[in-house]
N, C-alpha and C positions, 0 to 999 in steps of 0.2 A: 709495465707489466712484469719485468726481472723473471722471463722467459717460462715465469711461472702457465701453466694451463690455465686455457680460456673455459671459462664457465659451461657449461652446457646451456645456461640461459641466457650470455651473451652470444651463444651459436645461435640460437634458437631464434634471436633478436636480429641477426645480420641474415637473416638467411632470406627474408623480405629483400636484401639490397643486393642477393649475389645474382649473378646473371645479367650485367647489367646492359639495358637495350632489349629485353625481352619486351614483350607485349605485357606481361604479368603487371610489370614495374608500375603500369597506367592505369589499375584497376584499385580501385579505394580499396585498402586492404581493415579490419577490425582489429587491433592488436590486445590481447588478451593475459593479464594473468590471474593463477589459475591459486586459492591463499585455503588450502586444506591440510589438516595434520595427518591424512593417510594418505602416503602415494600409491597405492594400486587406485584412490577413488580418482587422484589426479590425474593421472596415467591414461585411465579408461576418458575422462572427459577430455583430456589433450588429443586424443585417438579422433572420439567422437567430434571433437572442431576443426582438425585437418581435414576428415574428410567432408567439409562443408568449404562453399567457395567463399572469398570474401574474410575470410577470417583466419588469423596466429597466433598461437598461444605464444607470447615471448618470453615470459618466465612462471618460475612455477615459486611459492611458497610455502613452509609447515606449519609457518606460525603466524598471529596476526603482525606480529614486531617486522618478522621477517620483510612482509607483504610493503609494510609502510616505509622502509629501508630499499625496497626494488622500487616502488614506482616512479621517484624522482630518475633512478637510473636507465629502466626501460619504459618508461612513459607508455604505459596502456592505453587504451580509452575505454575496455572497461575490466571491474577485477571481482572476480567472482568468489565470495567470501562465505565461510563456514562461520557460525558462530562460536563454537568450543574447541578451542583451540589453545595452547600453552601460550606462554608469555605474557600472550597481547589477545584477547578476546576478539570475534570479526567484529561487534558492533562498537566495542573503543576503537578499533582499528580503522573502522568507518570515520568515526567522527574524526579523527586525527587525518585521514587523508582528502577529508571534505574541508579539512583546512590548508595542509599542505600543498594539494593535489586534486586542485577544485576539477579540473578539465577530466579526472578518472571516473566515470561513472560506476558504482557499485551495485551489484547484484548479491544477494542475501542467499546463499545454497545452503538449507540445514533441513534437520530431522525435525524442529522444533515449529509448530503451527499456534500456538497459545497466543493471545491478542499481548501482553507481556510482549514476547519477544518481539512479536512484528511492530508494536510502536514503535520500541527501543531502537530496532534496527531502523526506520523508517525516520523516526525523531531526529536519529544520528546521521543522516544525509543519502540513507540507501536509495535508489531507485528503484528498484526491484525486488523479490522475495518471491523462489520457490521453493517447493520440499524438493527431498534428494529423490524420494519415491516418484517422482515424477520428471527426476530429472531426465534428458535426450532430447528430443525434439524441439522440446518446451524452453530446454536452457538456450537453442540456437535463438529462438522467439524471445528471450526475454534480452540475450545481447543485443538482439537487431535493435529493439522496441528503444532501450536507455538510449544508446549508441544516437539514435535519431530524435532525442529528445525526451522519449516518451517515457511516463512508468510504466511498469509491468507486474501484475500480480497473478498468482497461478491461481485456479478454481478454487483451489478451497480457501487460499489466503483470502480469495473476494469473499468470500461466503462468512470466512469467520470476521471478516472485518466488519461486514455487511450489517452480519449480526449483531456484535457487540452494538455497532450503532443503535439498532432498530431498540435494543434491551435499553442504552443510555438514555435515550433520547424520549421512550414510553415514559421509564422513570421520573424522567423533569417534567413531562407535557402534563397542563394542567388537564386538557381534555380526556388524559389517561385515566382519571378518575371519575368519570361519567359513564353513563350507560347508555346504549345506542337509542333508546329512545330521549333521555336526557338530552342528549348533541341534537336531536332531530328537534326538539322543543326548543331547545337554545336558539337555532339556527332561525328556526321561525317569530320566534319570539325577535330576534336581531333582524327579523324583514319588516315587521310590521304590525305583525297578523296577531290579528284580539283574539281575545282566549277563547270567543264563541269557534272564529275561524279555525284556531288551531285544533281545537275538540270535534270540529267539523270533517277536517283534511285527517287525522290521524284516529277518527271510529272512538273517541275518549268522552266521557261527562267534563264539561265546564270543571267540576271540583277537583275531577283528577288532574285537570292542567293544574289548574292553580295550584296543586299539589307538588308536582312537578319541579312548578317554577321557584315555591318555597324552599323544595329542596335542593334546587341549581343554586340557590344565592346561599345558601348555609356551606352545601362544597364549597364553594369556590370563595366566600367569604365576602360576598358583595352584598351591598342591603340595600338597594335601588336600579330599579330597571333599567335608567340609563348609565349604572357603570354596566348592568350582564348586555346589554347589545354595544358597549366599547369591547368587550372583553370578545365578544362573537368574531367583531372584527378584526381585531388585532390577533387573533387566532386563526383568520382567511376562511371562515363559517362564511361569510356574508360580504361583500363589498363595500368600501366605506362608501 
């Protein structure tokens, strides 16, 4: 050391070890740091996790570079990342300590909720993603949840995730381009049931089924009945 001053973040780090023979020593402790380029936001979250049992902030960060330079040193287990930050961005800063530094779990703290960012951060080995508007209580839930294995996504990141799905997924589904009566004729037409039947069960003339069914096989680009009841089932309409 050449009697230079010890860090405030290897204090911060030893302070789990002092007192030694307390009761404390025997309690799993969560060691945390904390990788944002304003310290009053750091400050107030280092505040907010000491007074939570269980867990210590061991060092703190400004920049992504900074973060990926600490954790081989104070070995966290998890490190809570902003994404815009100098140097070293949080979600390169993720993926680099998802290599270096597989055992640190990473949690995603930013302003940013756009499907964008939350891949990126998520693609790059995040475990977690919440906004900062919801950060407290939420941030202690979302260390616990990694920490133990688990992901963690805050409400609205589920929601926007959710979403995006539901929009991607409409997009490709063939059956996205049918009408609810269409799928209702498919589905029957893939059980069995003759056009008298089907004109029967759903109040329609015989011609409008048949109508129907001409225009299921022009969507969907099939020109025989036994590809629309393969197509019924391989879509989970009908049971093979």
């Amino acid at each position: 050391m050449g009697g230079g001053k010890i860090s405030a973040d290897r204090v911060a780090a030893q302070r789990r070890y002092a007192g030694a023979g307390e009761s404390q020593e025997n309690v799993m402790t969560i060691r945390v740091l904390l990788a944002d380029d304003h310290s009053v936001l750091r400050d107030g979250l280092a505040a907010l996790l000491a007074a939570q049992g269980g867990m210590t902030v061991v060092a703190h960060a400004q920049d992504g570079l900074e973060a990926v330079r600490k954790v081989p040193e104070f070995k966290p287990d998890v490190a809570i990342m902003d994404i815009v930050m100098p140097e070293l961005d949080g979600i390169e800063a993720t993926r680099l300590l998802q290599r270096s530094s597989p055992q640190t779990q990473v949690v995603i703290l930013s302003m940013y909720s756009t499907i964008e960012h939350i891949f990126r951060a998520l693609h790059a080995g995040a475990k977690g993603y919440l906004l900062k508007e919801s950060a407290g209580a939420e941030l202690v839930a979302a260390i616990r949840s990694v920490h133990g294995g688990r992901r963690y996504l805050s409400q609205k990141i589920t929601e926007t995730v959710v979403d995006d799905y539901i929009r991607e997924h409409h997009s490709t589904d063939p059956l996205g381009t049918l009408s609810n009566r269409e799928r209702q004729i498919l589905q029957l037409v893939a059980e069995g049931k003759s056009t008298a039947d089907i004109a029967q069960a759903l109040f329609l003339s015989p011609k409008t089924v048949d109508t129907y069914r001409s225009r299921l096989m022009q969507k969907l680009g099939i020109d025989n009945l036994t590809g629309l009841v393969k197509f019924a089932i391989a879509c989970g309409l009908t049971p093979p």
